[in-house]
One Martini backbone bead per residue (centre of mass of N, CA, C, O) as a GRO file, in nm:
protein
  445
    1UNK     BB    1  -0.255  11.031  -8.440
    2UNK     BB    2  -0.307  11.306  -8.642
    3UNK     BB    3  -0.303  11.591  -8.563
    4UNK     BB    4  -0.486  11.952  -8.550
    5UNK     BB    5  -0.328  12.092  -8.314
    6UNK     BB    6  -0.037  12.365  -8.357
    7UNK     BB    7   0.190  12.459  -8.132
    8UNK     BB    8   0.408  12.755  -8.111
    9UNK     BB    9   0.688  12.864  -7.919
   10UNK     BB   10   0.828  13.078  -8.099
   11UNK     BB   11   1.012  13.192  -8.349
   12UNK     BB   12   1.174  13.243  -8.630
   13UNK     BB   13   1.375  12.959  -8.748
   14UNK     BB   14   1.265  12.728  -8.594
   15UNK     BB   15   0.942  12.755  -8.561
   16UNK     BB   16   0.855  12.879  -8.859
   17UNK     BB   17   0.953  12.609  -8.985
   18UNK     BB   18   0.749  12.435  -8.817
   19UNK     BB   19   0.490  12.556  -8.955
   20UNK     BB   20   0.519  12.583  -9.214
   21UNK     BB   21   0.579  12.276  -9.288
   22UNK     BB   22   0.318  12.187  -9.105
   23UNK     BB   23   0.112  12.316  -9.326
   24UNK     BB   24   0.208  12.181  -9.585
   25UNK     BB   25   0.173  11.893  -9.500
   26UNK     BB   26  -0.103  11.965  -9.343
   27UNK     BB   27  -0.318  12.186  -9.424
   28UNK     BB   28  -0.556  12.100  -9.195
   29UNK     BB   29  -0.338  12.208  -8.946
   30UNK     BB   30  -0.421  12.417  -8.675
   31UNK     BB   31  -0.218  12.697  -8.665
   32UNK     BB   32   0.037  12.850  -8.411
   33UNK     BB   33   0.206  13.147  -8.298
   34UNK     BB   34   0.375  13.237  -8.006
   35UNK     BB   35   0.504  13.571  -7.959
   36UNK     BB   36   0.669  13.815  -7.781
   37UNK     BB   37   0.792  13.941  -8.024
   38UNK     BB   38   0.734  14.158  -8.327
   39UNK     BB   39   0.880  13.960  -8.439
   40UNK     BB   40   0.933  13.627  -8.618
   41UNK     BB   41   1.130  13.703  -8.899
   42UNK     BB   42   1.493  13.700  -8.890
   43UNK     BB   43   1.801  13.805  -8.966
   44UNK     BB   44   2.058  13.717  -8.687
   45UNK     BB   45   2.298  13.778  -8.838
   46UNK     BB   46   2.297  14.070  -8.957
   47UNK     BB   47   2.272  14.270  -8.697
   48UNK     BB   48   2.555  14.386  -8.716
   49UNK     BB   49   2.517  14.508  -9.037
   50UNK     BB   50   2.284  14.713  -8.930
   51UNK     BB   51   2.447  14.836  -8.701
   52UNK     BB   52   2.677  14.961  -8.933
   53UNK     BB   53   2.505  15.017  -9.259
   54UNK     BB   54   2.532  14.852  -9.401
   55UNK     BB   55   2.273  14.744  -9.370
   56UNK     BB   56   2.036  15.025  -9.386
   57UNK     BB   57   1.779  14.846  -9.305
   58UNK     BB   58   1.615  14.636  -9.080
   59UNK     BB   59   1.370  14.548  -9.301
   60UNK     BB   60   1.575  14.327  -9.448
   61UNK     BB   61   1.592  14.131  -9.233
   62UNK     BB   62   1.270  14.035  -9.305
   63UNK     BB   63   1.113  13.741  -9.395
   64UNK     BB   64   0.844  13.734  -9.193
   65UNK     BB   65   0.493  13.796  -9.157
   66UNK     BB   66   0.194  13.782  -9.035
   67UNK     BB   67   0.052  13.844  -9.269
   68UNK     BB   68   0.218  13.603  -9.441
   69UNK     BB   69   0.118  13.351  -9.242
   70UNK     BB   70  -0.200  13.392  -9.278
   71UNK     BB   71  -0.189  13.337  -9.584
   72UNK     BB   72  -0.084  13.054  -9.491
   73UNK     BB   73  -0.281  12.955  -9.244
   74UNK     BB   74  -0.089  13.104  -8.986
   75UNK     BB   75  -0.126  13.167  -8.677
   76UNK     BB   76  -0.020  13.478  -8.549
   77UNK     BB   77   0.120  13.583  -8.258
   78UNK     BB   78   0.201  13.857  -8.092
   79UNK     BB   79   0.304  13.967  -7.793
   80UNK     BB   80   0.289  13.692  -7.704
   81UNK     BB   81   0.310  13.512  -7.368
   82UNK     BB   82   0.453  13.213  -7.275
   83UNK     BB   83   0.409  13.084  -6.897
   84UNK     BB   84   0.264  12.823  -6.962
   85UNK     BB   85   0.234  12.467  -6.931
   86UNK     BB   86  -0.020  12.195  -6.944
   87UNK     BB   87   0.065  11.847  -6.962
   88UNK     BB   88  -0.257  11.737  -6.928
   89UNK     BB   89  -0.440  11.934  -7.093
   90UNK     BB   90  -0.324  12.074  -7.324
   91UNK     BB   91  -0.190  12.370  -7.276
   92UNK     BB   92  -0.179  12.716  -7.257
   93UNK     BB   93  -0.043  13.020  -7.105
   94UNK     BB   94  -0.114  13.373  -7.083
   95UNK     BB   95  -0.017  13.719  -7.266
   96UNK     BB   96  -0.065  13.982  -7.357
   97UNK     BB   97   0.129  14.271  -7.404
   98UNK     BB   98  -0.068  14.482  -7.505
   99UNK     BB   99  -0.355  14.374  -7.302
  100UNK     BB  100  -0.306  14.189  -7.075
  101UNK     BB  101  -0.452  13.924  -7.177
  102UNK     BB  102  -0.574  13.627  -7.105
  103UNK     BB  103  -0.434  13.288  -7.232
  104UNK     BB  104  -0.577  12.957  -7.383
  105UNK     BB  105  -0.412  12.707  -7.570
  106UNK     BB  106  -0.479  12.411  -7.742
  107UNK     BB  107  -0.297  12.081  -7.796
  108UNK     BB  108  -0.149  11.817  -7.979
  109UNK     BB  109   0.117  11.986  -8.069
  110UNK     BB  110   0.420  12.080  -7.914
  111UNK     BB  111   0.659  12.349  -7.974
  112UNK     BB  112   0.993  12.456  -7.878
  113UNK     BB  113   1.088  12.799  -7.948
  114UNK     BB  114   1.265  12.984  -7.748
  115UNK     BB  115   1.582  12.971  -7.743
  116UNK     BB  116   1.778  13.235  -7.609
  117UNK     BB  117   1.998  13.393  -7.377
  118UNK     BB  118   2.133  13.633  -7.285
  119UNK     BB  119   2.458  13.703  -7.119
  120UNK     BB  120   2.438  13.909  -6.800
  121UNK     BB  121   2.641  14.000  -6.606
  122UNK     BB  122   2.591  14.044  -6.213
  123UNK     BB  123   2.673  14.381  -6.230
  124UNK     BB  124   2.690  14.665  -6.159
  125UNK     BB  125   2.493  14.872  -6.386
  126UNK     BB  126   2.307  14.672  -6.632
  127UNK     BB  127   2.034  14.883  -6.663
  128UNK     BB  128   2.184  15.094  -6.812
  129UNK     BB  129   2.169  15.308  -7.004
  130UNK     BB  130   2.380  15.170  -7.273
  131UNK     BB  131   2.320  14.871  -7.206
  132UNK     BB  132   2.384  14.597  -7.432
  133UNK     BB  133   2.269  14.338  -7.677
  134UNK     BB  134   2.244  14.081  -7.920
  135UNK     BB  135   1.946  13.947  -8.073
  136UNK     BB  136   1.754  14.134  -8.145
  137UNK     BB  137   1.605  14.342  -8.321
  138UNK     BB  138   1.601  14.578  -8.124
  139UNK     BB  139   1.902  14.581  -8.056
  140UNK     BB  140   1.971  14.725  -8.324
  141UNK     BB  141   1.789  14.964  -8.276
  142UNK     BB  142   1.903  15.082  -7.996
  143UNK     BB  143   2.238  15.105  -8.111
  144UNK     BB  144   2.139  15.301  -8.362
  145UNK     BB  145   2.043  15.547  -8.193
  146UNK     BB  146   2.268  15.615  -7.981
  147UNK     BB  147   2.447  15.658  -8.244
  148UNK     BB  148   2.310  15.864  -8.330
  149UNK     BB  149   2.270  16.072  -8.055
  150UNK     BB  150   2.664  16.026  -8.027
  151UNK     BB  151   2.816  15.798  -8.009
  152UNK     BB  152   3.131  15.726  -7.982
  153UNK     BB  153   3.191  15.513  -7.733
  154UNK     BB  154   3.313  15.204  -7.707
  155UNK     BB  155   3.229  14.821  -7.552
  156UNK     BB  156   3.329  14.551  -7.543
  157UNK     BB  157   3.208  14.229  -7.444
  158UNK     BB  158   3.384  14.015  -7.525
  159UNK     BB  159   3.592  13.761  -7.830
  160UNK     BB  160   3.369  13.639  -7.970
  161UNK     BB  161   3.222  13.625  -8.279
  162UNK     BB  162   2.994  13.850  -8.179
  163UNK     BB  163   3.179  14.027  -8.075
  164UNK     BB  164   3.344  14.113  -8.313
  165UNK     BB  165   3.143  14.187  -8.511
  166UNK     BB  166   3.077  14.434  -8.318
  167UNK     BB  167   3.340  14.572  -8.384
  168UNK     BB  168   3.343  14.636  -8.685
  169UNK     BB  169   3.039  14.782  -8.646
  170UNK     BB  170   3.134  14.979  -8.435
  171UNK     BB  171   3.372  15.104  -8.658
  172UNK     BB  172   3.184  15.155  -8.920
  173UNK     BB  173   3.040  15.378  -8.761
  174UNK     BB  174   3.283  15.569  -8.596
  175UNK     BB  175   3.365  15.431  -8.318
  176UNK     BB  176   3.545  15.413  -8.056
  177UNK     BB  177   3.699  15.066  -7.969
  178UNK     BB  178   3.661  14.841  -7.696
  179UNK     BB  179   3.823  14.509  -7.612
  180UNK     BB  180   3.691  14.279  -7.355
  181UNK     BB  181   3.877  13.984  -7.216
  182UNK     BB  182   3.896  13.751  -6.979
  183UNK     BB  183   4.078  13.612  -7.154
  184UNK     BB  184   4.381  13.510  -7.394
  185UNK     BB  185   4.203  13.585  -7.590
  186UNK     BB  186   4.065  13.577  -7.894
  187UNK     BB  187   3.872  13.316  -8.057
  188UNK     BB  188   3.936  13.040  -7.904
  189UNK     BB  189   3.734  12.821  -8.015
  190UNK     BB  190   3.899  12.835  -8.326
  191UNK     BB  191   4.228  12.832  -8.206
  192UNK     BB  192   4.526  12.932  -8.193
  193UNK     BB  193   4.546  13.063  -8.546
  194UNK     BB  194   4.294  13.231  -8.509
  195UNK     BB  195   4.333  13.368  -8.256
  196UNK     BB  196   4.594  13.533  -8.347
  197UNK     BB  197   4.435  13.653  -8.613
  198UNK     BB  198   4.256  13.834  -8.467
  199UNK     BB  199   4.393  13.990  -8.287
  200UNK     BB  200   4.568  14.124  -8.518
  201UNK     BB  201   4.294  14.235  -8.648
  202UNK     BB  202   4.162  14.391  -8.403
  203UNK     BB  203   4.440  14.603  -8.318
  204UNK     BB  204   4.450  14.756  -8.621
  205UNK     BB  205   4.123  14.928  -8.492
  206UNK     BB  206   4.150  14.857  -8.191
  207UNK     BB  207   4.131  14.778  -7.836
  208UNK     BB  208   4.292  14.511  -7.643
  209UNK     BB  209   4.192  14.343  -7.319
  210UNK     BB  210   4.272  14.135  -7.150
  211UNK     BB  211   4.249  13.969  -6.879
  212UNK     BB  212   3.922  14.122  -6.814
  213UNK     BB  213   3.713  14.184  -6.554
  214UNK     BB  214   3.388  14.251  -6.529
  215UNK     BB  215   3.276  14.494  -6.252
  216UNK     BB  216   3.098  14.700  -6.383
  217UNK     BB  217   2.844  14.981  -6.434
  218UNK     BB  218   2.878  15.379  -6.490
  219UNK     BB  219   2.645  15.630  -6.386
  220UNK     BB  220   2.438  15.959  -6.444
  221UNK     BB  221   2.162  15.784  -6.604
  222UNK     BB  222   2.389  15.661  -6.766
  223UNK     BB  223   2.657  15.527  -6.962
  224UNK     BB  224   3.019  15.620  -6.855
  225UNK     BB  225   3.143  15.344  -6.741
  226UNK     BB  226   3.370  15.052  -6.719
  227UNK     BB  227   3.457  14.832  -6.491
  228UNK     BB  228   3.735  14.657  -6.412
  229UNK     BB  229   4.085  14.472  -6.355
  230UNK     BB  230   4.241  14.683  -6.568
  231UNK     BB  231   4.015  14.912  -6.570
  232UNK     BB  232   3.880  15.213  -6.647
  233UNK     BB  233   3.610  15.296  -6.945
  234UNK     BB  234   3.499  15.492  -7.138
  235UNK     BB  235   3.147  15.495  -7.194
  236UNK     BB  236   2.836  15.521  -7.382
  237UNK     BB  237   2.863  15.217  -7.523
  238UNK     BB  238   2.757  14.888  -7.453
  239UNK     BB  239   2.864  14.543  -7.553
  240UNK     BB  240   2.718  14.248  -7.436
  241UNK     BB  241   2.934  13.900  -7.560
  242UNK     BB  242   2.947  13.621  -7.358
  243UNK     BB  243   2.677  13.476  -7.419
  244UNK     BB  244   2.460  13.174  -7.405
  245UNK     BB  245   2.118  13.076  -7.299
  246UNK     BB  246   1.870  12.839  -7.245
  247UNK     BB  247   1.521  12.892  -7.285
  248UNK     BB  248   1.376  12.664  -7.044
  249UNK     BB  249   1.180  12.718  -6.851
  250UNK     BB  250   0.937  12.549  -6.982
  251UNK     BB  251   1.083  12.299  -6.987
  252UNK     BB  252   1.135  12.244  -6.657
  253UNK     BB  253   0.839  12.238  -6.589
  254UNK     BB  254   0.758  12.009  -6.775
  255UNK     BB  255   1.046  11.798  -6.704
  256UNK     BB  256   1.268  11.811  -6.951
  257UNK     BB  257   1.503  11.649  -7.068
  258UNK     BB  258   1.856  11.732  -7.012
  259UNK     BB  259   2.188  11.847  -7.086
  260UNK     BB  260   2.408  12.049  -7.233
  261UNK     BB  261   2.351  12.373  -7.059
  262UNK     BB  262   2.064  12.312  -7.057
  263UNK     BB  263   1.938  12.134  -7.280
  264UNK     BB  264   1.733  11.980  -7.504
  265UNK     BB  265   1.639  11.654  -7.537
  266UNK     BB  266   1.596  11.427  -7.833
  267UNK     BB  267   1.489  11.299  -8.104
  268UNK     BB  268   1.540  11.269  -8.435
  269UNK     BB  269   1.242  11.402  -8.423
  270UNK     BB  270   1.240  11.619  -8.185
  271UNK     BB  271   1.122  11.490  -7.947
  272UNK     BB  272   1.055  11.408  -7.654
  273UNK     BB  273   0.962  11.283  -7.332
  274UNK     BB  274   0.689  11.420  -7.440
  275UNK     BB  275   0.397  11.367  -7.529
  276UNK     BB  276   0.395  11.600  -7.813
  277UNK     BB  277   0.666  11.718  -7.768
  278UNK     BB  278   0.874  11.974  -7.907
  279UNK     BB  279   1.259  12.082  -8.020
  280UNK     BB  280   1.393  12.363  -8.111
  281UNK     BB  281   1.668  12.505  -8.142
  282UNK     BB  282   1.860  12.670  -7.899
  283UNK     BB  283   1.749  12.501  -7.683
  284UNK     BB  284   1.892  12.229  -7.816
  285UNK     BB  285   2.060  11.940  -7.803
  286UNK     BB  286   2.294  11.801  -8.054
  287UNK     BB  287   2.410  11.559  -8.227
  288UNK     BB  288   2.782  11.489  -8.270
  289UNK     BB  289   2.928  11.312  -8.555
  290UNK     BB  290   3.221  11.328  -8.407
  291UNK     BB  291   3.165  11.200  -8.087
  292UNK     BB  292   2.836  11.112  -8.016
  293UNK     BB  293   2.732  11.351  -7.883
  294UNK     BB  294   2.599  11.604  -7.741
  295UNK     BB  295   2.536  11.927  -7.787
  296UNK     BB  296   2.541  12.295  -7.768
  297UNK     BB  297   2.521  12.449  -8.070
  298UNK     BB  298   2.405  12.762  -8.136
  299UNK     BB  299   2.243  12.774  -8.473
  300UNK     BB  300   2.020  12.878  -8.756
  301UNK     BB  301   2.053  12.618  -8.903
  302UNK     BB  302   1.980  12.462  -8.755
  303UNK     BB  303   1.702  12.576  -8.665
  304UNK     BB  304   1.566  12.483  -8.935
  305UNK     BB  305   1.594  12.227  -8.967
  306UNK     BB  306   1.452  12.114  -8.710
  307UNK     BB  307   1.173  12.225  -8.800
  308UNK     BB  308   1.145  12.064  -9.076
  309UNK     BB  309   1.118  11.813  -8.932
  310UNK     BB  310   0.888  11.836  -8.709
  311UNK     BB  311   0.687  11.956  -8.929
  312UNK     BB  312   0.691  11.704  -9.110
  313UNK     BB  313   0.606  11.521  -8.871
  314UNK     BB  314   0.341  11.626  -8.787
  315UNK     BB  315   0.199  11.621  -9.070
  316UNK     BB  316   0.325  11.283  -9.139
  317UNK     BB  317   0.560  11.232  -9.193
  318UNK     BB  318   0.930  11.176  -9.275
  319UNK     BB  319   1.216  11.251  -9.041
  320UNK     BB  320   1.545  11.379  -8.978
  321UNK     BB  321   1.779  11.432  -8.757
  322UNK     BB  322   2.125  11.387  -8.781
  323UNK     BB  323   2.307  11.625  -8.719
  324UNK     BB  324   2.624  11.771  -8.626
  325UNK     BB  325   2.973  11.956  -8.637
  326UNK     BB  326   2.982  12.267  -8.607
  327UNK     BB  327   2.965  12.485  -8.802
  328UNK     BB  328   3.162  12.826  -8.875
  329UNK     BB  329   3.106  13.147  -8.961
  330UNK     BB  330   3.339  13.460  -8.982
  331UNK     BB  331   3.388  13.809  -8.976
  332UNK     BB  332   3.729  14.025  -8.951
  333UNK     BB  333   3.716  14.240  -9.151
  334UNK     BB  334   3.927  14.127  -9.360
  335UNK     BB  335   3.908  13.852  -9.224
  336UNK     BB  336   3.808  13.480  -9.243
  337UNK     BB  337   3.643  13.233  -9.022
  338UNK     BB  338   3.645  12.884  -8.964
  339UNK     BB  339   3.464  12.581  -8.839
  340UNK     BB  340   3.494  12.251  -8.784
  341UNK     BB  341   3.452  12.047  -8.530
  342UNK     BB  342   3.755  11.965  -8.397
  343UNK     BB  343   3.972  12.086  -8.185
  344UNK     BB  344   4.281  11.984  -8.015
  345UNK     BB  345   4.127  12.010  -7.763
  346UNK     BB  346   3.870  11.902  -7.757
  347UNK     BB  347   3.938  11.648  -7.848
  348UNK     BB  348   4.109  11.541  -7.604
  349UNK     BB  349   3.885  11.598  -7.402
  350UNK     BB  350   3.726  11.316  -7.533
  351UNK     BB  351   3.961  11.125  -7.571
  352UNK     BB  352   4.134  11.156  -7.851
  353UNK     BB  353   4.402  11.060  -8.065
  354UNK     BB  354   4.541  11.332  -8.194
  355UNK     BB  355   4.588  11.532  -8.442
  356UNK     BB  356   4.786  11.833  -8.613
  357UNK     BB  357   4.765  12.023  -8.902
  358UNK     BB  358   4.945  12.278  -9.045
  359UNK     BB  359   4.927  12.562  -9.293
  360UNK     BB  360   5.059  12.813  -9.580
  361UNK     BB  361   4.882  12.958  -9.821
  362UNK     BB  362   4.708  13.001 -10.137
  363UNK     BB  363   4.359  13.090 -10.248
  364UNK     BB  364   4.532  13.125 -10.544
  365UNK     BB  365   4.743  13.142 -10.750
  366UNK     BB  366   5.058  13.312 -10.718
  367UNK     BB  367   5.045  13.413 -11.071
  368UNK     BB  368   4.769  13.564 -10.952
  369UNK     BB  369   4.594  13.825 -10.906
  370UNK     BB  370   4.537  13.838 -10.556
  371UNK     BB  371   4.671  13.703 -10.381
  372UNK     BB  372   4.607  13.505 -10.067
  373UNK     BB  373   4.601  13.401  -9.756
  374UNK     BB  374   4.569  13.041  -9.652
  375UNK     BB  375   4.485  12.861  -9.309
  376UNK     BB  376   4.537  12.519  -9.209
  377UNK     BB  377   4.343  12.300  -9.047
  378UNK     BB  378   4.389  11.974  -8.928
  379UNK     BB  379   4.225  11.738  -8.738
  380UNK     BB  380   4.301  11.394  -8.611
  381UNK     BB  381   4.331  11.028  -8.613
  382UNK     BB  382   4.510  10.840  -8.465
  383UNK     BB  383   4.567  10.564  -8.729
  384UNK     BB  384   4.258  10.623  -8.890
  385UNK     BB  385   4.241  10.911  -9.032
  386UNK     BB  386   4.009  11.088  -8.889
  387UNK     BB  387   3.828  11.323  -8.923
  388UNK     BB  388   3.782  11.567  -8.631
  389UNK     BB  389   3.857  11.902  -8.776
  390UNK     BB  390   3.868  12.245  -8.885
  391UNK     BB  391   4.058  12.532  -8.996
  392UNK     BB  392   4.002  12.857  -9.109
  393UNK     BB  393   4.222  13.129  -9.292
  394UNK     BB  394   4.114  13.437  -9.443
  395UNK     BB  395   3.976  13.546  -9.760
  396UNK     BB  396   3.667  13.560  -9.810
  397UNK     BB  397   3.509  13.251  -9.983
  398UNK     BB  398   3.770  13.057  -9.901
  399UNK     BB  399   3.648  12.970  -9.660
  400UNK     BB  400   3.429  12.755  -9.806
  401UNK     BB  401   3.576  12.490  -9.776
  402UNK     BB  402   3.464  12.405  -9.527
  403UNK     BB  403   3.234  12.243  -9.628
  404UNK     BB  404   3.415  11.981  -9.707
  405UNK     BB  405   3.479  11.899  -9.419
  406UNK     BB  406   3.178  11.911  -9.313
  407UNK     BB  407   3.113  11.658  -9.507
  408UNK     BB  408   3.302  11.438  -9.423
  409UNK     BB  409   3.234  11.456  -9.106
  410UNK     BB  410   2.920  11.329  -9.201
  411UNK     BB  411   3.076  11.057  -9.302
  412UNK     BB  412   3.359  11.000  -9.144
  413UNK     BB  413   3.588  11.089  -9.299
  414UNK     BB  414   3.945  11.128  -9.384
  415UNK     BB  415   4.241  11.193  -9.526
  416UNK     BB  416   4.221  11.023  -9.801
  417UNK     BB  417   3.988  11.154  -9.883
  418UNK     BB  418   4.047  11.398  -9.933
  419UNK     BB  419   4.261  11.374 -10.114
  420UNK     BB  420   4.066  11.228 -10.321
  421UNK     BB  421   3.971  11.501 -10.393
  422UNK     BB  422   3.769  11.648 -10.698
  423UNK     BB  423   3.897  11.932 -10.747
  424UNK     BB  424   3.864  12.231 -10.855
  425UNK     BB  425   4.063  12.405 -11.117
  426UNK     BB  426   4.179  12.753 -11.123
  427UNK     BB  427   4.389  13.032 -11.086
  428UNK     BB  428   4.137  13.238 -10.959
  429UNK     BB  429   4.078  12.943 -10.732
  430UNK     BB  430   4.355  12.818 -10.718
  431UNK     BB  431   4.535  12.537 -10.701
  432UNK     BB  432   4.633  12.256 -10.822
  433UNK     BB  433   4.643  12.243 -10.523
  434UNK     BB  434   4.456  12.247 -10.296
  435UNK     BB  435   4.465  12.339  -9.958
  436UNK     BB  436   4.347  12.050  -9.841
  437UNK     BB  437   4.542  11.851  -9.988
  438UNK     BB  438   4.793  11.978  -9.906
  439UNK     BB  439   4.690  11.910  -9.573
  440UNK     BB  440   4.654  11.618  -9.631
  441UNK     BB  441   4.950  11.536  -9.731
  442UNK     BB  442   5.095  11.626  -9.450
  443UNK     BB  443   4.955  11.405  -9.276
  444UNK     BB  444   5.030  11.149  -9.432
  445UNK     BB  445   5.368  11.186  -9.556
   0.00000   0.00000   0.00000
């Protein structure tokens, strides 16, 4: 029997896009969607840049706002926030955050799209004004007013990609910035040579501090510096970003099988283990077709694709959720990193027979006016030639030849499928062997 009325828990990315697909496939739908904070739906990829004033208004950043999903049938209620889910009743119940009145809506089918939430160890000091984290909008707010305010001096927590982002963005503002981390390297997660090269980018913008533990944040009314394991460090604004955690609670309350990093698991449909319960985006852990197995590796897009498919799946149609391969792309200062599949570690870690090529060429014609270095990593399986995953460093657009690499993996493409593809060739955009192929030739030998 196809639902009547539609719960949507969560906006942004996941839950946005499930209810608006949900409300086109079966306009008939009653559509609600219940979100903690004043935005529904907006670019948080941006967020770095909002707050660097690359782009200069926040307002910039919101794609929908809740009288525009009002106007297309979907009852959009901000600063609601759902405190339990009744999975006998099937309702909800929470509150207004802005007149404390308690409510209650029934559904049909529920979607839960709590999506993640920031992780900040717990040291004193984490809750003096001046220490920030990056994930809503308001946090770009928040970030921006202290800068205006006259924050000179920052410290960023953290060296994976939001991290360093996050430095480019306030060195772009004109503040002095130390970045602090725990391992022995930034952008670990990209491998061994983009993590060489993000060092190199962003010592020569900022101080760098490696293997130090973060033990507390200090000051007489707001923060004035950071403690850490190599030393405290005089700090206006810190920006926490070590990672993040699926906001779980409410999948676990419910009950809902879970996964790696306890993110929930559902099937190709987004559905849950519970009759009419779906999850999508950044709570969710999804199929892995390099692996075969769940991950949990939060992204927007992912989290769109899966809205897509579940308000599909509710409104009557049929969609599945293929899975991903894990592609990222992330800017440092003048340099691209890009990554998808899997690095020559983690393949190892899978269990799998790898092995790792790696070349350095030009993204473009050597003849050709501005050419710069671009570096290619290719992980592959020994015997079948399967590739594993792969990894880009360079400047500007050139790195978006992941994309291609991206598509192979999600087809099981090997290394000869790659040799054999009809590359684009221009000497402004290339050199007359592609330089994935040039590195496809280099593993087949």
């Amino acid at each position: 029997m196809r639902p009547q009325r539609l719960v949507v828990v969560g906006g942004v990315a996941g839950g946005m896009s499930a209810a608006a697909k949900a409300k086109r496939q079966n306009p008939a739908l009653e559509v609600t969607v219940f979100e903690r904070n004043a935005y529904i739906s907006y670019g948080a990829c941006g967020l770095p840049y909002a707050t660097s004033g690359v782009v200069p208004n926040l307002q910039r950043l919101i794609a929908r706002t809740p009288a525009a999903m009002r106007a297309r049938g979907v009852d959009v209620r901000v600063r609601h926030e759902v405190t339990e889910v009744d999975g006998e009743r099937r309702c909800v119940k929470g509150r207004n955050l802005e007149t404390g009145e308690a409510f209650c809506a029934p559904y049909d089918a529920l979607v839960l799209a709590t999506g993640a939430l920031p992780v900040c160890p717990q040291v004193p000091g984490r809750a003096l004004p001046g220490v920030h984290v990056m994930r809503r909008l308001e946090d770009a707010a928040a970030l921006r007013e202290a800068i205006a305010a006259g924050a000179t001096r920052a410290v960023v927590v953290g060296g994976g990609y939001i991290g360093l982002e996050m430095v480019e963005a306030l060195v772009t503002a004109g503040l002095d910035v130390r970045v602090l981390e725990r391992q022995a390297g930034l952008l670990l997660p990209f491998g061994p040579k983009p993590a060489e090269l993000a060092l190199e980018e962003v010592t020569a913008r900022a101080e760098v501090v490696l293997a130090a533990e973060l033990l507390g944040f200090e000051g007489r009314g707001r923060l004035e510096r950071v403690v850490t394991s190599a030393g405290t460090f005089p700090a206006d604004v810190a920006l926490v970003a070590v990672g993040v955690r699926p906001n779980n609670a409410l999948a676990r309350a419910l009950g809902l099988r879970l996964g790696p990093a306890e993110a929930v698991l559902t099937d190709a449909q987004l559905r849950t283990d519970r009759d009419g319960v779906f999850a999508v985006g950044d709570l969710t852990a999804a199929h892995h077709r390099v692996t075969g197995r769940p991950a949990w590796i939060p992204l927007g897009d992912t989290a769109n694709r899966q809205g897509r498919v579940a308000g599909t799946v509710i409104g009557g149609g049929d969609a599945r959720f293929r899975g991903i391969v894990g592609t990222a792309i992330t800017k440092v200062f003048e340099r691209a990193f890009a990554t998808t599949g899997l690095t020559l570690a983690e393949a190892q870690r899978h269990g799998l027979s790898a092995r790792e090529t790696q070349i350095t060429t030009t993204d473009h014609a050597s003849y050709y006016p501005g050419h710069r270095p671009l570096h290619v990593t290719l992980v592959w399986e020994e015997g079948t030639g399967r590739l594993l995953g792969g990894q880009l460093v360079g400047y500007g657009d050139a790195v978006k030849r992941i994309d291609v690499l991206a598509a192979l993996l999600f087809r099981q493409g090997t290394l000869q499928d790659l040799a054999d593809l009809d590359f684009a060739y221009a000497p402004p955009f290339s050199n007359v062997w592609d330089p994935l192929a040039v590195a496809a030739n280099a593993a087949l030998g």
